[in-house]
TORKOL-4160 file (C-alpha; in steps of 0.2 Angstrom, whole numbers, padded with zeros to 4 digits, m for minus):
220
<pt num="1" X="m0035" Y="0068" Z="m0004"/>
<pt num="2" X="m0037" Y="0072" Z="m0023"/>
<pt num="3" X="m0024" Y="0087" Z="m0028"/>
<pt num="4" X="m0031" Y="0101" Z="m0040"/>
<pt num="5" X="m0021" Y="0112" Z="m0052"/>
<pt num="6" X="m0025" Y="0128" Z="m0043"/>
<pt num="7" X="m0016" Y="0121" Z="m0028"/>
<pt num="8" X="0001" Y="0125" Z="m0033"/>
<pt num="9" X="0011" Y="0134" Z="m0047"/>
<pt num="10" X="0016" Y="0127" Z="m0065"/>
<pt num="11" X="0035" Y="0127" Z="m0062"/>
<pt num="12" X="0030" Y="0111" Z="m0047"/>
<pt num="13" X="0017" Y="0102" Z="m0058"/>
<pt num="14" X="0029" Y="0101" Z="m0074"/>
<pt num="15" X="0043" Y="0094" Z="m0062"/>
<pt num="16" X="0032" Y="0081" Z="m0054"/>
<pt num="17" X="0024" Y="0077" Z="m0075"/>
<pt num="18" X="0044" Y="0076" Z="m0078"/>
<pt num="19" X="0047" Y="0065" Z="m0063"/>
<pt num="20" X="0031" Y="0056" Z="m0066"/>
<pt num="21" X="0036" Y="0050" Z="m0084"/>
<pt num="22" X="0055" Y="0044" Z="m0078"/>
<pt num="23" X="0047" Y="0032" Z="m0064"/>
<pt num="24" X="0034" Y="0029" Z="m0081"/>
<pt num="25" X="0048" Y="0023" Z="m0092"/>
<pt num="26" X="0056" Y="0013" Z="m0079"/>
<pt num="27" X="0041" Y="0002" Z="m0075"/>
<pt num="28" X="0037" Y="m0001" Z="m0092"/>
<pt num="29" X="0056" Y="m0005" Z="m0095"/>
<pt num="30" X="0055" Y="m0020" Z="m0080"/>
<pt num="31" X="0037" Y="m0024" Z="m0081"/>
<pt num="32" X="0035" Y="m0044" Z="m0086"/>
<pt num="33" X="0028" Y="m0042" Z="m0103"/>
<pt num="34" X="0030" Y="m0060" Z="m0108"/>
<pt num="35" X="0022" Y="m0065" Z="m0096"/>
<pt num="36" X="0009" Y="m0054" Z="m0097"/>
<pt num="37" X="0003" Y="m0055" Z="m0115"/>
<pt num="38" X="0007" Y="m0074" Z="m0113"/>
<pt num="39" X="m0005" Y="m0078" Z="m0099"/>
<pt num="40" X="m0025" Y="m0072" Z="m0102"/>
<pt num="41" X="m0029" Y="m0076" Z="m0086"/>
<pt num="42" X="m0016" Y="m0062" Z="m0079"/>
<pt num="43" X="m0024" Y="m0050" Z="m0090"/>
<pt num="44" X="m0041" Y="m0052" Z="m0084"/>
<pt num="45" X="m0034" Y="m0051" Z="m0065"/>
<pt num="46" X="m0024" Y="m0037" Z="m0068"/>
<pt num="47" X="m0038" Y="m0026" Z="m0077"/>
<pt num="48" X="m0050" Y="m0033" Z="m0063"/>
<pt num="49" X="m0040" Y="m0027" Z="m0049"/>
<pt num="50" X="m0037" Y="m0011" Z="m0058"/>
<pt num="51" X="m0056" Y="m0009" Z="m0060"/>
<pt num="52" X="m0058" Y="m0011" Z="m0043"/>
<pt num="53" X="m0046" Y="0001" Z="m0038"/>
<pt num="54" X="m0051" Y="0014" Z="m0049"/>
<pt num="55" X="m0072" Y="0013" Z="m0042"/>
<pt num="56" X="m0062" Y="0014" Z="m0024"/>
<pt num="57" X="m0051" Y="0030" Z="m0029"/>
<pt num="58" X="m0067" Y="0040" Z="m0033"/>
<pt num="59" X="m0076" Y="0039" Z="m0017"/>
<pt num="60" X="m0065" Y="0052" Z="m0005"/>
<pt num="61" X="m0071" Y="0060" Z="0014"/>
<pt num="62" X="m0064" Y="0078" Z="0016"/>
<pt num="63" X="m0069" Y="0096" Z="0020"/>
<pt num="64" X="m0055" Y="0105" Z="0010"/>
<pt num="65" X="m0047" Y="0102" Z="m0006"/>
<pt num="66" X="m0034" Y="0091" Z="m0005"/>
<pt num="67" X="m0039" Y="0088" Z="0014"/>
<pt num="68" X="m0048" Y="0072" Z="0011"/>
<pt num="69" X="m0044" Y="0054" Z="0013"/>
<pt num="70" X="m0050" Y="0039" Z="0000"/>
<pt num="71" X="m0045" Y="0021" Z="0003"/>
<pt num="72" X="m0029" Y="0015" Z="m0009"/>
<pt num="73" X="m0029" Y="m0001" Z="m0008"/>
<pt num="74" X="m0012" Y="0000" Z="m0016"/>
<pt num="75" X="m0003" Y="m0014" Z="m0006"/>
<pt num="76" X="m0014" Y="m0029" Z="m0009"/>
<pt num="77" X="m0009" Y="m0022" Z="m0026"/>
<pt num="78" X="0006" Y="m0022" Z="m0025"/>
<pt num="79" X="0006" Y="m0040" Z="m0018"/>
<pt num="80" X="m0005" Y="m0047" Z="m0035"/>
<pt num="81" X="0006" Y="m0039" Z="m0048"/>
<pt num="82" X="0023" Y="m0033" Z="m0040"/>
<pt num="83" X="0030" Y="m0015" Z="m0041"/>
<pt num="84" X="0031" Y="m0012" Z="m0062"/>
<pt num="85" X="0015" Y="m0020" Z="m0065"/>
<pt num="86" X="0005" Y="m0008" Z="m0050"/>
<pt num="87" X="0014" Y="0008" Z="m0057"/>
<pt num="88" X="0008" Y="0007" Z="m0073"/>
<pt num="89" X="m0009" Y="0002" Z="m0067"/>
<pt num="90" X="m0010" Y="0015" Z="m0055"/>
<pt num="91" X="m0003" Y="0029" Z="m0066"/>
<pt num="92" X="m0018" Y="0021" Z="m0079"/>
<pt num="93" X="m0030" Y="0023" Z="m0064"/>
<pt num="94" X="m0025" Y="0039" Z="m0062"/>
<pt num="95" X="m0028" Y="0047" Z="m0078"/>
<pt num="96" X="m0046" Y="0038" Z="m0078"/>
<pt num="97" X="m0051" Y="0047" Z="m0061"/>
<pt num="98" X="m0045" Y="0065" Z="m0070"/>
<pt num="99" X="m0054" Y="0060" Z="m0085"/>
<pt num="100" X="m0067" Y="0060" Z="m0073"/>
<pt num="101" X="m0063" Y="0076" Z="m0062"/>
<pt num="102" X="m0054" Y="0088" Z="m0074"/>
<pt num="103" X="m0039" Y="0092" Z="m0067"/>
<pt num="104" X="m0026" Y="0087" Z="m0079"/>
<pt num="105" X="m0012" Y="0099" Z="m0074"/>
<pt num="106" X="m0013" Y="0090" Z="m0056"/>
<pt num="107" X="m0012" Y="0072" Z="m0064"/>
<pt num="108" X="0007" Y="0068" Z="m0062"/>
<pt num="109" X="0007" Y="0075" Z="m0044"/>
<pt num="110" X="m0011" Y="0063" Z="m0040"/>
<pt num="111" X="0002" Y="0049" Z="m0047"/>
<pt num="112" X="0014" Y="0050" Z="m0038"/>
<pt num="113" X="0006" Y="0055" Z="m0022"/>
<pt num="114" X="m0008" Y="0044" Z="m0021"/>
<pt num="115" X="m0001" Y="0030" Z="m0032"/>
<pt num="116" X="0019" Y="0029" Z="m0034"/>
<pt num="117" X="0021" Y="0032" Z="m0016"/>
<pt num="118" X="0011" Y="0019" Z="m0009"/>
<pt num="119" X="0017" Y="0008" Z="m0020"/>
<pt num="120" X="0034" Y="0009" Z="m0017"/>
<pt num="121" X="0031" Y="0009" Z="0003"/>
<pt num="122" X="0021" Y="m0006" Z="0001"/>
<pt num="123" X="0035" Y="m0013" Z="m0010"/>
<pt num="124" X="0049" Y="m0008" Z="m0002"/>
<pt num="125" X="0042" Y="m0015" Z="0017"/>
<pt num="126" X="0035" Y="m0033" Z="0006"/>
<pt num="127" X="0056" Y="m0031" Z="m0002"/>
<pt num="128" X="0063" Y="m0030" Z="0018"/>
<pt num="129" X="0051" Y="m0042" Z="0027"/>
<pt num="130" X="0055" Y="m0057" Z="0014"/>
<pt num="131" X="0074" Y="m0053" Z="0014"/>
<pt num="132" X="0077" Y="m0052" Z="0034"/>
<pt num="133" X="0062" Y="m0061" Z="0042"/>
<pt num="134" X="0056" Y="m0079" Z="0041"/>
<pt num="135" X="0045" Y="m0087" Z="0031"/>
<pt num="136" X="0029" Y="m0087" Z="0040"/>
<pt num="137" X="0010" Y="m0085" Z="0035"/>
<pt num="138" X="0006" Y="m0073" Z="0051"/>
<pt num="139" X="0021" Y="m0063" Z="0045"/>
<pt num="140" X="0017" Y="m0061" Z="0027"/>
<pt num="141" X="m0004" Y="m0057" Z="0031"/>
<pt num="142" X="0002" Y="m0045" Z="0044"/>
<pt num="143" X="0018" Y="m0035" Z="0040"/>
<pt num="144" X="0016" Y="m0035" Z="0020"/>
<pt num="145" X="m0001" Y="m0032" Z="0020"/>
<pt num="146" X="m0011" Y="m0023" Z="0037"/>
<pt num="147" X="0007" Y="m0014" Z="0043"/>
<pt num="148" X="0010" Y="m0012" Z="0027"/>
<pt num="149" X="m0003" Y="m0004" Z="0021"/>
<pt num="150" X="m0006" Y="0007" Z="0033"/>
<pt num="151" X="0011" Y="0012" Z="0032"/>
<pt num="152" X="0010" Y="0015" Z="0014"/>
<pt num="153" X="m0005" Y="0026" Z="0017"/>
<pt num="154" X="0004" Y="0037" Z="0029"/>
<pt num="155" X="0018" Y="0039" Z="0016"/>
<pt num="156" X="0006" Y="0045" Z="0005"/>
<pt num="157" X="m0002" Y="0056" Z="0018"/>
<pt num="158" X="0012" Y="0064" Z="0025"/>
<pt num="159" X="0020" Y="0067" Z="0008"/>
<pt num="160" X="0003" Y="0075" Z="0006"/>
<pt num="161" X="0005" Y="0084" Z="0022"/>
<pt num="162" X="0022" Y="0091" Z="0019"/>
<pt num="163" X="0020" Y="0097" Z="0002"/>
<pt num="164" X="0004" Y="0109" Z="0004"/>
<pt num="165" X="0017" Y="0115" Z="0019"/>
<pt num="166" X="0030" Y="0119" Z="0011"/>
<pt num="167" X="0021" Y="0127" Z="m0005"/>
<pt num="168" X="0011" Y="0138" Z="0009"/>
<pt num="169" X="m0005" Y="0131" Z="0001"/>
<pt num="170" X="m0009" Y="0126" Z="0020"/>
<pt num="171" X="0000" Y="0132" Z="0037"/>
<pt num="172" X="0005" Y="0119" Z="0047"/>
<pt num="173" X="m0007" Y="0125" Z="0060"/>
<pt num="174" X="m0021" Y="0121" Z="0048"/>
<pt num="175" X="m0015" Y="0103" Z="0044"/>
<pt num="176" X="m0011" Y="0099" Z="0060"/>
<pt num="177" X="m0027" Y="0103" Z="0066"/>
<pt num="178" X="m0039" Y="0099" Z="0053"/>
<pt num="179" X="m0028" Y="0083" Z="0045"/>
<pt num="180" X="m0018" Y="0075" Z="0051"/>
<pt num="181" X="m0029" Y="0072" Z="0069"/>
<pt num="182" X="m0040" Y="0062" Z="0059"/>
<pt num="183" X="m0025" Y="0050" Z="0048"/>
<pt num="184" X="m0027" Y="0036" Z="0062"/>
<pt num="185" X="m0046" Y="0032" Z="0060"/>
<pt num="186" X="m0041" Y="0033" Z="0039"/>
<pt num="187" X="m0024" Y="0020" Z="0040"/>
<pt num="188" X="m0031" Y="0006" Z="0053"/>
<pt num="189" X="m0046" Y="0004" Z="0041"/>
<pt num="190" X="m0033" Y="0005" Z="0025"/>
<pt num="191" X="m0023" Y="m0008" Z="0034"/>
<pt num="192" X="m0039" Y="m0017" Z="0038"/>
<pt num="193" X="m0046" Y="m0019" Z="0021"/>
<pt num="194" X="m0028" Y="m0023" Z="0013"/>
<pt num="195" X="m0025" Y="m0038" Z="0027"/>
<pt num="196" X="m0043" Y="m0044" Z="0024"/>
<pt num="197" X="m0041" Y="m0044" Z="0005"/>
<pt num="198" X="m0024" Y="m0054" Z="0007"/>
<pt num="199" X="m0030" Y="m0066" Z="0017"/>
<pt num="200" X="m0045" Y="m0069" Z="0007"/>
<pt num="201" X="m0035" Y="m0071" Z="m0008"/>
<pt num="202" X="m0021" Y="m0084" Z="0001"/>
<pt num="203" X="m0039" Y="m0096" Z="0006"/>
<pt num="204" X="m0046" Y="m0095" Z="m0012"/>
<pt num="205" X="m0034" Y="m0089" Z="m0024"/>
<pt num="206" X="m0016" Y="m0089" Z="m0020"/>
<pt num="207" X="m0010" Y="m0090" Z="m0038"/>
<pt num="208" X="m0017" Y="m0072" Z="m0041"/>
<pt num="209" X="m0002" Y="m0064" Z="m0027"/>
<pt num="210" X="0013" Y="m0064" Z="m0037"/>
<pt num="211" X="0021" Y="m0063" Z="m0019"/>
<pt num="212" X="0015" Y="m0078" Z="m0012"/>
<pt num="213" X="0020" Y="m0097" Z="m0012"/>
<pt num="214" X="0012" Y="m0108" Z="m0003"/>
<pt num="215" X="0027" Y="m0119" Z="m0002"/>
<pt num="216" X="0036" Y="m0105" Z="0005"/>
<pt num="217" X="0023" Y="m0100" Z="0019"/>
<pt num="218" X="0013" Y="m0114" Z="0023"/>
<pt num="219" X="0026" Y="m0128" Z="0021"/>
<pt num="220" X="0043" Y="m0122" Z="0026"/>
C-alpha cells in the first residue's frame, strides 16, 4: 500500500507536502501539550503505541507497487490519544518507515494516505457515534473500534484506489481486478485486530483510551 515517488509527477507530491504541513500545524496547534509533558506515564504510552504501529506499518502483502495492503491499526490509535495526538505520531511514523524505504518525495502523500485519513475516519465515526447514539459498552467496542476500523481502512484504501486512477498510474480495469477484490479479506481482519485491541485495553487498562470512561459505558 506503500506509495513511491515515481508513481506520480512532482507538481501532485509538492501539493500533498503543502497540504500535509497545514493538517501538521493544526494538530500541533490543538494537541494537549500540558498534558502531555506533565504526565510521564502518557509519554511512555504514547511512544509505546507509536513503536507498535511503526513495526506493524513495515510489514505489507502486495504484487504491484502501491497495490499492497498492511495493517493500520490507526483507530485503536485514535481512541488512546485523540485526533492531534495520532497525527502527529503517525506523520512521525511516517517519516521512520521512509527513513527506512527511501522514498522521501512520497512521504507527505504516505501521510496522508495511510495515516491522516484513517485517522480522521476513525475520528470522525468515534465523533458521531458519542454524539447521536447511547452510552453503551457493546456500542463503543463495536462501532468505534471494529466498524470503525474497517471503515477507516477503506477510506484509506479507496482514497488509494482513486488517486493511482485518476493520475493514470493504474486503469480502473487493473484496480478493480487486481485490488480492490481483495480489500474485504484486508478490512474485516483491520477491524478485527482494532476491536480486539479495545477490548483488551477496557479489561486491563482503561485509563490508557483517552475516549473511554468507565462511568460513562459501564455505569450509565
Amino acid at each position: 500500500m506503500n506509495l513511491t515517488d515515481t508513481l506520480f509527477d512532482n507538481d501532485l507530491l509538492s501539493f500533498a507536502y503543502f497540504l500535509w504541513v497545514l493538517i501538521g500545524l493544526k494538530a500541533l496547534r490543538f494537541a494537549p501539550w500540558r498534558l502531555l509533558l506533565a504526565s510521564s506515564r502518557i509519554q511512555q504510552v504514547w511512544f509505546g503505541a507509536s513503536l507498535a504501529l511503526f513495526l506493524l506499518w513495515n510489514f505489507e502483502v502486495g504484487v504491484r507497487p502501491a497495490l499492497g495492503f498492511h495493517f493500520l491499526g490507526a483507530t485503536v490509535y485514535v481512541l488512546m490519544f485523540g485526533w492531534s495526538l495520532a497525527v502527529i505520531g503517525v506523520s512521525l511514523i511516517s517519516v521512520a518507515v521512509t527513513f527506512i524505504h527511501g522514498d522521501w518525495a512520497a512521504l507527505a502523500m504516505n501521510a496522508l494516505i495511510l495515516g491522516i485519513v484513517p485517522v480522521s475516519t476513525s475520528y470522525g465515526v468515534y465523533w458521531l457515534v458519542h454524539r447521536y447514539l447511547p452510552r453503551h459498552l457493546f456500542i463503543y467496542i463495536f462501532l468505534c473500534a471494529f466498524f470503525n476500523a474497517m471503515l477507516a481502512a477503506g477510506a484509506a484504501v479507496l482514497t488509494m484506489a482513486v488517486l493511482l486512477i485518476m493520475t493514470e498510474t493504474y486503469t480502473a480495469t487493473r484496480i478493480s481486478n487486481e485490488y480492490l477484490p481483495f480489500a474485504p479479506l484486508y478490512l474485516f481482519p483491520e477491524g478485527l485486530l482494532n476491536g480486539m485491541i479495545t477490548t483488551a485495553l477496557i479489561g486491563v487498562r482503561p485509563d490508557w483510551l483517552k475516549t473511554y470512561d468507565d462511568e460513562l459505558y459501564l455505569k450509565s
